[in-house]
LODREN-645656 format. One record per residue (C-alpha): residue in one letter; residue number from 1; y, x negated, z negated. Coordinates in nm, 3 decimals, padded with zeros to 5 digits. Example, Ala and Ser with C-alpha at 12.3 -4.5 7.8 and 13.67 -1.06 7.14 Angstrom:
+---------+-----+---------+---------+---------+
! residuo ! num !   north !    east !      up !
+---------+-----+---------+---------+---------+
!       A !   1 ! -00.450 ! -01.230 ! -00.780 !
!       S !   2 ! -00.106 ! -01.367 ! -00.714 !
+---------+-----+---------+---------+---------+
***
This chain:
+---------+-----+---------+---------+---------+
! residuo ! num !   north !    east !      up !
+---------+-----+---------+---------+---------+
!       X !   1 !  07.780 ! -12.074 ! -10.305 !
!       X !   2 !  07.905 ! -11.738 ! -10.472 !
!       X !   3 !  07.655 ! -11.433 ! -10.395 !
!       X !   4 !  07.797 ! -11.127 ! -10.285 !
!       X !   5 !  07.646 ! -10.780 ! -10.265 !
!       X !   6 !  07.792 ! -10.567 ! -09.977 !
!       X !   7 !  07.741 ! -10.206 ! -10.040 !
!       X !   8 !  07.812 ! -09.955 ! -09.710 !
!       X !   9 !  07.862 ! -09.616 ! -09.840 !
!       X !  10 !  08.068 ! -09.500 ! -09.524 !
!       X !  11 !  08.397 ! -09.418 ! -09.441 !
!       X !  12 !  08.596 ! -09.468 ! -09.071 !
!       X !  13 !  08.514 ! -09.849 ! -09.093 !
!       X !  14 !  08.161 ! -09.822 ! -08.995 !
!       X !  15 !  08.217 ! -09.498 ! -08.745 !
!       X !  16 !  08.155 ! -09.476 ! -08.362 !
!       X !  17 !  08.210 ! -09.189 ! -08.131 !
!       X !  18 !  07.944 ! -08.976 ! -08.093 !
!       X !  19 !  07.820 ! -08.779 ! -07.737 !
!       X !  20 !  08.070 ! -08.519 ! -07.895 !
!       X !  21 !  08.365 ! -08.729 ! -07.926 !
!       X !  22 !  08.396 ! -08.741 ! -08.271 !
!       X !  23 !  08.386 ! -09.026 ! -08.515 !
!       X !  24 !  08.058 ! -09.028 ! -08.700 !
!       X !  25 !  07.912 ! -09.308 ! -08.907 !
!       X !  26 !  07.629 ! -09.606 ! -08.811 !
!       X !  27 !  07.410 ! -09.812 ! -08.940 !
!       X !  28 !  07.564 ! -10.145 ! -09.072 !
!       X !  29 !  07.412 ! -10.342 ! -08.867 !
!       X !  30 !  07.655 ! -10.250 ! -08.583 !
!       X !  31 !  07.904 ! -10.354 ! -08.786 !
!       X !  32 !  07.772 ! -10.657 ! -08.891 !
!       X !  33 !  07.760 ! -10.774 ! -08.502 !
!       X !  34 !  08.121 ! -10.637 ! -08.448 !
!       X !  35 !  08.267 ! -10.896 ! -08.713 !
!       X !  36 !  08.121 ! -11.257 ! -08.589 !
!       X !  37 !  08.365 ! -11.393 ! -08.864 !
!       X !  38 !  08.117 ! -11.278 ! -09.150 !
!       X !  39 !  07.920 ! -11.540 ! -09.029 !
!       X !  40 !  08.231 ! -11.821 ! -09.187 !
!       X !  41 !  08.290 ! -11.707 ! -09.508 !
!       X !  42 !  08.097 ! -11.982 ! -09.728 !
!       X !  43 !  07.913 ! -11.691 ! -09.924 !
!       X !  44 !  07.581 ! -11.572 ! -09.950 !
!       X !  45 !  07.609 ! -11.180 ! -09.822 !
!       X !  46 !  07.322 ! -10.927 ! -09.907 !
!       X !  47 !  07.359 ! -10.583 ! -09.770 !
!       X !  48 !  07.286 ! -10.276 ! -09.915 !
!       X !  49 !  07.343 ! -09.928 ! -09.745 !
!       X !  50 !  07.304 ! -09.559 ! -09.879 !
!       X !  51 !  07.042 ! -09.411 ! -09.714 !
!       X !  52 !  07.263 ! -09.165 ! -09.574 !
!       X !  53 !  07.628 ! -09.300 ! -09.482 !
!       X !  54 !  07.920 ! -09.038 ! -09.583 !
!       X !  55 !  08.234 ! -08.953 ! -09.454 !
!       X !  56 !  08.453 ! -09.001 ! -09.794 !
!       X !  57 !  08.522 ! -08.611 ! -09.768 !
!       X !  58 !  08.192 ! -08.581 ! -09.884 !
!       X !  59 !  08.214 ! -08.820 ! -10.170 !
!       X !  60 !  08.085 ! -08.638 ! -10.517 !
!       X !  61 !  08.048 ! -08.735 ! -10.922 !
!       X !  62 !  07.693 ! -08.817 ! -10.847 !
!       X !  63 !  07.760 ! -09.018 ! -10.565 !
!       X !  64 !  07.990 ! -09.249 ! -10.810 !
!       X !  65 !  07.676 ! -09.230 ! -11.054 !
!       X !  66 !  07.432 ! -09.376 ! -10.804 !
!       X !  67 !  07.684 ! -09.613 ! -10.687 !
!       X !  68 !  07.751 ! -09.668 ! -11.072 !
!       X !  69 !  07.416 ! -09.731 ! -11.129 !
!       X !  70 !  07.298 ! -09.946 ! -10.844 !
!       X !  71 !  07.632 ! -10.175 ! -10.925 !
!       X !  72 !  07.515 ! -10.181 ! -11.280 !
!       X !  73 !  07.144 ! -10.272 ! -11.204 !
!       X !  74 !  07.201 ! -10.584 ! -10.965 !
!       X !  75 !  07.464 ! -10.699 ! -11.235 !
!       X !  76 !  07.327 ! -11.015 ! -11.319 !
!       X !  77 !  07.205 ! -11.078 ! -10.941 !
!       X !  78 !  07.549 ! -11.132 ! -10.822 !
!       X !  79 !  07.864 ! -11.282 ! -10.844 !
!       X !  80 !  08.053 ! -11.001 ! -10.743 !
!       X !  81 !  08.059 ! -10.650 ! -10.530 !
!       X !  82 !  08.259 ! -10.531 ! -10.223 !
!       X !  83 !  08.201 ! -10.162 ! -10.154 !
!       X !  84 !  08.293 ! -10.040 ! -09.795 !
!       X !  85 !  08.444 ! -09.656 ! -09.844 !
!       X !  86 !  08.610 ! -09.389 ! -09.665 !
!       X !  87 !  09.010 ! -09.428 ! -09.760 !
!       X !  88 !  09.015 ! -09.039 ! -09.822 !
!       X !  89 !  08.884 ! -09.030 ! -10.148 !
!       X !  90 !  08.880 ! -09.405 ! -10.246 !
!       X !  91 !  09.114 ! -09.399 ! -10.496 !
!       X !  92 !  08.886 ! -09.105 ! -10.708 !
!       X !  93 !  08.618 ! -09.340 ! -10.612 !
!       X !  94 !  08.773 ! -09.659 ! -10.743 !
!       X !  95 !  08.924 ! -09.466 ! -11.069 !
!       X !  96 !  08.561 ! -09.348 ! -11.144 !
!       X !  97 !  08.388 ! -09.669 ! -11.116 !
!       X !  98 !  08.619 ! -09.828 ! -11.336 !
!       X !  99 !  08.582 ! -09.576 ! -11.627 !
!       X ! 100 !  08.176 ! -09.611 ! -11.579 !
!       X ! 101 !  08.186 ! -09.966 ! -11.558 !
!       X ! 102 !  08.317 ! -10.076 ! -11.879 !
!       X ! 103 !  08.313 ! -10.459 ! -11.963 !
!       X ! 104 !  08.308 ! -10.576 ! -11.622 !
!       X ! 105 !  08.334 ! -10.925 ! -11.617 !
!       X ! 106 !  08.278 ! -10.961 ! -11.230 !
!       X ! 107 !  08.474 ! -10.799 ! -10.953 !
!       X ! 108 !  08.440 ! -10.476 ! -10.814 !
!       X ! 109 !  08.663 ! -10.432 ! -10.460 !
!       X ! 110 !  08.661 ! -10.149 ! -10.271 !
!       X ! 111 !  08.795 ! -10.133 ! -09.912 !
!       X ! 112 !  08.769 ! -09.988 ! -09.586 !
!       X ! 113 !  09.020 ! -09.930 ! -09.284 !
!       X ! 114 !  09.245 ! -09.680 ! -09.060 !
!       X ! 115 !  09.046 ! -09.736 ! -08.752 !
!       X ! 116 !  08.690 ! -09.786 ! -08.668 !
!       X ! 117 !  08.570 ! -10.188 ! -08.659 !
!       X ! 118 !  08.542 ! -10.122 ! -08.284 !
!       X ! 119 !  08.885 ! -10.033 ! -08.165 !
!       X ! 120 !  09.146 ! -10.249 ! -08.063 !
!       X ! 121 !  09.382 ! -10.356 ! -08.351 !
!       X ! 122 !  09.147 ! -10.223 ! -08.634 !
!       X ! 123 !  09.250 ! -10.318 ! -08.962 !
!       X ! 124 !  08.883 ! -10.320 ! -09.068 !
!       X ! 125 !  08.829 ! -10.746 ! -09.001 !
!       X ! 126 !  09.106 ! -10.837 ! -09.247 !
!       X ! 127 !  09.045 ! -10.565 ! -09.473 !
!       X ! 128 !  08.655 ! -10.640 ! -09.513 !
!       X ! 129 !  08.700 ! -11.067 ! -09.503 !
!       X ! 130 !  08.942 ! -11.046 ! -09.742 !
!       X ! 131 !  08.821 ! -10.815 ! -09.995 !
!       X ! 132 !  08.516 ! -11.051 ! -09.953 !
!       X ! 133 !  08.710 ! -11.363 ! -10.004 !
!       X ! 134 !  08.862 ! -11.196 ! -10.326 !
!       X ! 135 !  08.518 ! -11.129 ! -10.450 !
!       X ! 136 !  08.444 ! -11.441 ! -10.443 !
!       X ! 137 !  08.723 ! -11.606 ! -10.580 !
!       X ! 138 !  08.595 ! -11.785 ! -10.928 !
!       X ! 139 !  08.769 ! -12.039 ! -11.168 !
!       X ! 140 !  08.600 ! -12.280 ! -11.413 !
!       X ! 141 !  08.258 ! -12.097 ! -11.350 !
!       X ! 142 !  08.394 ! -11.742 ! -11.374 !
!       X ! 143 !  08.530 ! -11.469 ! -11.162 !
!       X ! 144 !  08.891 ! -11.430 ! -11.130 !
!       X ! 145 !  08.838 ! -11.083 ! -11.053 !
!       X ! 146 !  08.708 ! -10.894 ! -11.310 !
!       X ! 147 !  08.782 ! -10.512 ! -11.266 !
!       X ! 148 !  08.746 ! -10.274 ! -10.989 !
!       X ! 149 !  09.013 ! -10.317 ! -10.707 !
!       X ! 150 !  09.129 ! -10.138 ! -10.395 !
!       X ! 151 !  09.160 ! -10.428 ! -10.116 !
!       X ! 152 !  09.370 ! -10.285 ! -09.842 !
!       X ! 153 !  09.654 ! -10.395 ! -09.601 !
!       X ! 154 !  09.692 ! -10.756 ! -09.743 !
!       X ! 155 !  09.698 ! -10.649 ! -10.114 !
!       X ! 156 !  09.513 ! -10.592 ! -10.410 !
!       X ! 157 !  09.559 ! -10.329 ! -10.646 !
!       X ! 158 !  09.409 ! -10.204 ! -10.935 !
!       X ! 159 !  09.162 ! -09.957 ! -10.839 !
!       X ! 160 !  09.269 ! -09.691 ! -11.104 !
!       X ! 161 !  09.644 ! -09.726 ! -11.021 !
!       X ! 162 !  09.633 ! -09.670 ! -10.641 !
!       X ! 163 !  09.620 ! -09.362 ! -10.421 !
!       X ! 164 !  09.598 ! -09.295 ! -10.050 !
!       X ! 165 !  09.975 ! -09.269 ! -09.932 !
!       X ! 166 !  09.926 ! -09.250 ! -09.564 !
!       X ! 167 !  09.694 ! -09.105 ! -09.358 !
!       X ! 168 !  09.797 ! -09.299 ! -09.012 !
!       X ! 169 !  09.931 ! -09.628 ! -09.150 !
!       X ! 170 !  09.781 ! -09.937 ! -09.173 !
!       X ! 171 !  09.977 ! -09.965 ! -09.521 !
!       X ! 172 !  09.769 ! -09.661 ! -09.637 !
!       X ! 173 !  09.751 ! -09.743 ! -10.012 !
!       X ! 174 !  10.001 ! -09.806 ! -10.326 !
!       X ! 175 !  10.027 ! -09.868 ! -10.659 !
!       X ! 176 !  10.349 ! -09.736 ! -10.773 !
!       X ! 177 !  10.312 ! -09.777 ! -11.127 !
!       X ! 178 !  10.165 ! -10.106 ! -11.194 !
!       X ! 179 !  10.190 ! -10.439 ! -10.929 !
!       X ! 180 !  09.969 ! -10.547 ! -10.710 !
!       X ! 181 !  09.727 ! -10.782 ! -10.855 !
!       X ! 182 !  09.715 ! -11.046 ! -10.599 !
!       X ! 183 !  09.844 ! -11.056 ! -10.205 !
!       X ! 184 !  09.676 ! -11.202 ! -09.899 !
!       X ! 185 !  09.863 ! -11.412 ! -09.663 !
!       X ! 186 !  09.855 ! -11.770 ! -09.551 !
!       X ! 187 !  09.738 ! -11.865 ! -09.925 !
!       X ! 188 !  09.594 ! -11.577 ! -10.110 !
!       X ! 189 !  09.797 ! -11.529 ! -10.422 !
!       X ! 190 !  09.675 ! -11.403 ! -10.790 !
!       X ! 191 !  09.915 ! -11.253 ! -11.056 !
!       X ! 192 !  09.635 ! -11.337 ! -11.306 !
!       X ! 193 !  09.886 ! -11.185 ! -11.588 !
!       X ! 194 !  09.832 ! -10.869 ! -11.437 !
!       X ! 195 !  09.456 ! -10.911 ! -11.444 !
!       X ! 196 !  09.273 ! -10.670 ! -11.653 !
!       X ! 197 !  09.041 ! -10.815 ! -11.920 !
!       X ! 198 !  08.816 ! -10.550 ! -12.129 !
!       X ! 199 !  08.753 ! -10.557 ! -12.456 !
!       X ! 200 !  08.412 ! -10.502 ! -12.401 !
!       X ! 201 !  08.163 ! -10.792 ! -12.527 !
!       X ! 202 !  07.879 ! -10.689 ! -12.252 !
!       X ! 203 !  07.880 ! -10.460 ! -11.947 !
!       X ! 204 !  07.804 ! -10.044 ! -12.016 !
!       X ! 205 !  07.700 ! -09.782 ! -11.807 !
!       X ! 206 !  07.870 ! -09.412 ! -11.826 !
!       X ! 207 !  07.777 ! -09.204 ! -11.566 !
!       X ! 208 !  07.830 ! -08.835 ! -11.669 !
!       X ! 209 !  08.066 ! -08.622 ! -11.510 !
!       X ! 210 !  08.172 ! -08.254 ! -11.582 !
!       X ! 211 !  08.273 ! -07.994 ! -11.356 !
!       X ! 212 !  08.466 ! -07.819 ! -11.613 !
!       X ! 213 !  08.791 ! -07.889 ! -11.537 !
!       X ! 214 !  09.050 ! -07.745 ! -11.377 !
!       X ! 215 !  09.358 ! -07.839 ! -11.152 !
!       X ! 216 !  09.692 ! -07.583 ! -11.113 !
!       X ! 217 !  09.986 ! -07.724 ! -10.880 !
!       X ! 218 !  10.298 ! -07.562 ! -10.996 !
!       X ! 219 !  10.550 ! -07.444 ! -10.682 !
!       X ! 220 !  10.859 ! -07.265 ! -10.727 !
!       X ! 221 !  10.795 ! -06.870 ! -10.737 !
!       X ! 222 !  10.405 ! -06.904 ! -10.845 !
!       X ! 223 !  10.326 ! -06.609 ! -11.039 !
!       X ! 224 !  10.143 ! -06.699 ! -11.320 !
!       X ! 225 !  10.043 ! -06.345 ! -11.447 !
!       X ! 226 !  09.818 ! -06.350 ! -11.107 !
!       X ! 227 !  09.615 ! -06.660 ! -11.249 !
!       X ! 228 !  09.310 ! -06.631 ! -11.377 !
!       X ! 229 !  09.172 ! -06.858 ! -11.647 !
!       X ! 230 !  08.866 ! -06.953 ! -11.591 !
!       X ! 231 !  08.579 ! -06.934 ! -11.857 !
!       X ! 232 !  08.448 ! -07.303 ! -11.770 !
!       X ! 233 !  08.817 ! -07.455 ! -11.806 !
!       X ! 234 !  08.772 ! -07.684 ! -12.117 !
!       X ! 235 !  09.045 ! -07.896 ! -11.939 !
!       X ! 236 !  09.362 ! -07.812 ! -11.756 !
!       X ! 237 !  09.529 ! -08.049 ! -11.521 !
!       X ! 238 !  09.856 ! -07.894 ! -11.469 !
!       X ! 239 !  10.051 ! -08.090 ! -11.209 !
!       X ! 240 !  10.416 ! -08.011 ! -11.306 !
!       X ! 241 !  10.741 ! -08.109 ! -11.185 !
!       X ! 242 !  10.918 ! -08.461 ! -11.227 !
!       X ! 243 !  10.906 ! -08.604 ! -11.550 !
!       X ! 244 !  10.674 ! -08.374 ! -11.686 !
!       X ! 245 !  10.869 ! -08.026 ! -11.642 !
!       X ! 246 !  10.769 ! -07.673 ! -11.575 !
!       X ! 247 !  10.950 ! -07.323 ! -11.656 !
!       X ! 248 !  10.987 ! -07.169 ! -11.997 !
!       X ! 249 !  10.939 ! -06.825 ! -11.804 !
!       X ! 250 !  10.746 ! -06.529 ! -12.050 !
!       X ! 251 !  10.456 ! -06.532 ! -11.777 !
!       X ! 252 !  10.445 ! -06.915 ! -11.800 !
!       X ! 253 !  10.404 ! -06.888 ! -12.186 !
!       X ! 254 !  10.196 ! -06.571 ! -12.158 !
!       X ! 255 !  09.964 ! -06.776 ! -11.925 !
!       X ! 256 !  09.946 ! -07.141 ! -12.148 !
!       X ! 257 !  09.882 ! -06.883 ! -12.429 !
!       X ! 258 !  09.607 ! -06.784 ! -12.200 !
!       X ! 259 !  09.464 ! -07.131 ! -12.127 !
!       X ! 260 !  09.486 ! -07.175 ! -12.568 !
!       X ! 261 !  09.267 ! -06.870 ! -12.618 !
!       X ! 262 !  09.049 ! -06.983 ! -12.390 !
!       X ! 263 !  08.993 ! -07.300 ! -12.584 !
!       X ! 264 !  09.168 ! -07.479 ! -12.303 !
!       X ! 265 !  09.293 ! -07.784 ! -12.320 !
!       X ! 266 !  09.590 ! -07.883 ! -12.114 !
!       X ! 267 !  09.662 ! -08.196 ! -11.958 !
!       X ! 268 !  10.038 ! -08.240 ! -11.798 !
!       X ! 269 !  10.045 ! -08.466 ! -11.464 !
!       X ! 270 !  10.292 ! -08.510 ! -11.225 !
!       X ! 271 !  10.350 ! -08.410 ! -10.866 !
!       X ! 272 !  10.569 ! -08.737 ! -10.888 !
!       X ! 273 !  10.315 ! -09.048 ! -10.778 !
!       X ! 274 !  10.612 ! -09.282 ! -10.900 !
!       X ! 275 !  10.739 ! -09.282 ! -11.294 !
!       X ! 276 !  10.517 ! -09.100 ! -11.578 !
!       X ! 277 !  10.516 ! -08.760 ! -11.801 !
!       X ! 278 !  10.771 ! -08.795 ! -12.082 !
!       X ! 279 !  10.750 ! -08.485 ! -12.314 !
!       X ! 280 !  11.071 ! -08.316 ! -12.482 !
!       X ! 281 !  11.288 ! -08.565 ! -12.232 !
!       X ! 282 !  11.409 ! -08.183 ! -12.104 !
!       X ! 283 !  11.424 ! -07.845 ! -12.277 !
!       X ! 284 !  11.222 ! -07.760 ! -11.964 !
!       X ! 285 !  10.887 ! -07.923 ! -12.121 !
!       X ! 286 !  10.942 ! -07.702 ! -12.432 !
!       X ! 287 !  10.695 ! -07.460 ! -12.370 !
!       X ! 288 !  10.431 ! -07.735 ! -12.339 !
!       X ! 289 !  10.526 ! -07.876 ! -12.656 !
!       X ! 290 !  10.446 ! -07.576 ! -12.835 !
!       X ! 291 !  10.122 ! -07.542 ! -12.708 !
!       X ! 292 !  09.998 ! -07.928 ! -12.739 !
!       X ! 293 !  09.971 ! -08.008 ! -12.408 !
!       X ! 294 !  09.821 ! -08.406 ! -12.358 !
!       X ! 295 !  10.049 ! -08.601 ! -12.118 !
!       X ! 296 !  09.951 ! -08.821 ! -11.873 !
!       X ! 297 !  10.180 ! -09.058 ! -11.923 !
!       X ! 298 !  10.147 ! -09.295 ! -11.597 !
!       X ! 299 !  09.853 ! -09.195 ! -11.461 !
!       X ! 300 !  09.778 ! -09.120 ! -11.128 !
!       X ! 301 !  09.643 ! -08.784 ! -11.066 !
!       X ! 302 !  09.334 ! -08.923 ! -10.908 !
!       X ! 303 !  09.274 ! -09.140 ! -11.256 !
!       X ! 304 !  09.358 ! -08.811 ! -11.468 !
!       X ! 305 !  09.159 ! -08.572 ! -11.310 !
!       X ! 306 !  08.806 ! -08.834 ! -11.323 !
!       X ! 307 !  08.861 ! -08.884 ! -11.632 !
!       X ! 308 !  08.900 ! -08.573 ! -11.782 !
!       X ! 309 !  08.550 ! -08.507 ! -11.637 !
!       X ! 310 !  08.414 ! -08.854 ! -11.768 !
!       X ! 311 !  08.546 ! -08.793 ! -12.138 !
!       X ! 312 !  08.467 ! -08.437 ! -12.143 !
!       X ! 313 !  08.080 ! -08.523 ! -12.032 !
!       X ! 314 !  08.105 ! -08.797 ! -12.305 !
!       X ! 315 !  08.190 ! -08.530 ! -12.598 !
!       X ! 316 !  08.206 ! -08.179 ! -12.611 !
!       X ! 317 !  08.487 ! -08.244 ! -12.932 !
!       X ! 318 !  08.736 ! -08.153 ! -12.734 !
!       X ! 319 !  08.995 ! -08.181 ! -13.065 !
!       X ! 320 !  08.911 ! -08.616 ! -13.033 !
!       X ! 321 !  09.016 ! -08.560 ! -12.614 !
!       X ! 322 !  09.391 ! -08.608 ! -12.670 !
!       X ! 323 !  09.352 ! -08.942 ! -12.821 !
!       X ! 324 !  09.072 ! -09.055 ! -12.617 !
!       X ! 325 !  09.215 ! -08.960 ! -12.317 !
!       X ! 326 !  09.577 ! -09.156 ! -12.397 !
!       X ! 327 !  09.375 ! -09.457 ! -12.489 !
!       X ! 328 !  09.348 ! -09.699 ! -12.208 !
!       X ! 329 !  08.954 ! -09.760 ! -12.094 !
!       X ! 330 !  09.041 ! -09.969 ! -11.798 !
!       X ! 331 !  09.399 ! -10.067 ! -11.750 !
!       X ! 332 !  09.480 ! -09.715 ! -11.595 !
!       X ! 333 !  09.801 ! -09.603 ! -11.820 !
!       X ! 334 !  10.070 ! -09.808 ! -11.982 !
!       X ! 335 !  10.037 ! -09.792 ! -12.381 !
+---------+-----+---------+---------+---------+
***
């Protein structure tokens, strides 16, 4: 019988209304008795909660260290790990735990739901069994699974190639740039070509995060002259336009010149969740040539954004960050 460690960080799953009206979250143990069906699955479940359940909202780097941490410590306990997780910021969640986690050779899944376990039609019974089923899942004495996933809505993705796409619909995540690793239905179905396999010969913790980073959206008519570059800004994500684009204006230029006196470094991301950052495919990108600007490449922004914080607390060489950040650590960009 395959061991499984349940860990309840939060999220709508586990929420009831409270005397206010308002969804807040509760102890596991209400959940447990809401889902009878937990009782079937021919697994042995332990239980862990944080000591103080959190809406996803308030999810935060050292929240993915402890979680990090306490995955990386019961290790050799378990046969795999299903983390239950508000869908707001699962996807940072998932991207973080996969670049912390490094040589995995067990599964990771992350899930949660759209409604409470308590309302009629939740999504929350599926979502949980099944990301427990997944976790489970083992072939000739090993797990299938051997990365960190996002269970949701009959699917699994890869946890650092999925982002929240809907706030309202049970279909709330995708994966736009890589397939879904395996499906649920009648038979549960694994694309084990897809399945990531690190090169790593035993399981490493990294757990530092830095808050020196950046993020500026570009919009039509944003006046660039009126930004300020801040002094901690050792990275720059710079979410541009389609493939990569953004204007070759003077106060553009004046403003990447800016970000490079600053010692700056600049990485260009997408506003597009589907397709990936191709530089000098228009005279538009130009400007970012010039300056050295690291694409994403396919990337979601969620993946990006953790880790530029997980490299940059890993070395403060920030002239090695290009080609450690364009390297894949987990199966999160296409090489």
């Amino acid at each position: 019988m395959r061991k499984i460690c349940l860990i309840y960080t939060g999220g709508t799953i586990g929420m009831r209304q409270n005397p206010n009206g308002k969804l807040a979250p509760v102890d596991f143990e209400e959940l447990r008795k809401s889902i009878p069906a937990l009782s079937l699955l021919p697994i042995e479940l332990v239980v862990k909660t944080m000591d103080r359940p959190l809406d996803s909202s308030e999810m935060h780097p050292s929240v993915w260290a402890n979680l990090a941490s306490e995955i990386y410590a019961l290790h050799d306990q378990f046969d795999g790990f299903v983390v239950l997780h508000g869908t707001d910021t699962m996807a940072f969640t998932a991207s973080a735990l996969s670049f912390m986690l490094r040589g995995l050779k067990k599964p990771v899944i992350i899930t949660g739901s759209q409604l409470p376990v308590g309302v009629l039609r939740t999504d929350a019974v599926e979502n949980l069994l099944s990301a427990l089923e997944f976790a489970a899942m083992e072939a000739e004495g090993a797990a299938v699974i051997q990365e960190v996933g996002i269970y949701f809505e009959y699917k699994l993705y890869r946890g650092n190639r999925a982002y929240k796409r809907s706030s309202n619909e049970f279909n709330a995540f995708s994966s736009p740039n890589f397939p879904a690793l395996a499906e649920s239905g009648v038979r549960m179905t694994v694309h084990k070509e897809l399945l990531w396999r690190s090169p790593y010969s035993k399981l490493e913790l990294h757990k530092g995060f830095s808050n020196e980073v950046g993020v500026v959206t570009l919009y039509p008519g944003l006046d660039f002259s009126a930004l300020q570059v801040q002094p901690n800004w050792r990275i720059l994500l710079l979410r541009t336009f389609g493939a990569g684009n953004a204007p070759n204006s003077p106060d553009f230029i004046e403003f990447l010149s800016r970000c490079s006196d600053n010692g700056t470094v600049i990485v260009n991301t997408s506003q597009c969740v589907s397709g990936a950052v191709v530089h000098g495919l228009y005279d538009s990108s130009s400007a970012l040539e010039r300056f050295n600007v690291v694409s994403a490449k396919d990337m979601t922004f969620e993946s990006a954004l953790v880790k530029s914080m997980l490299l940059l607390s890993e070395s403060a060489d920030l002239a090695e960050f290009g080609l450690k950040f364009s390297s894949s650590l987990a199966g999160e960009l296409t090489e």
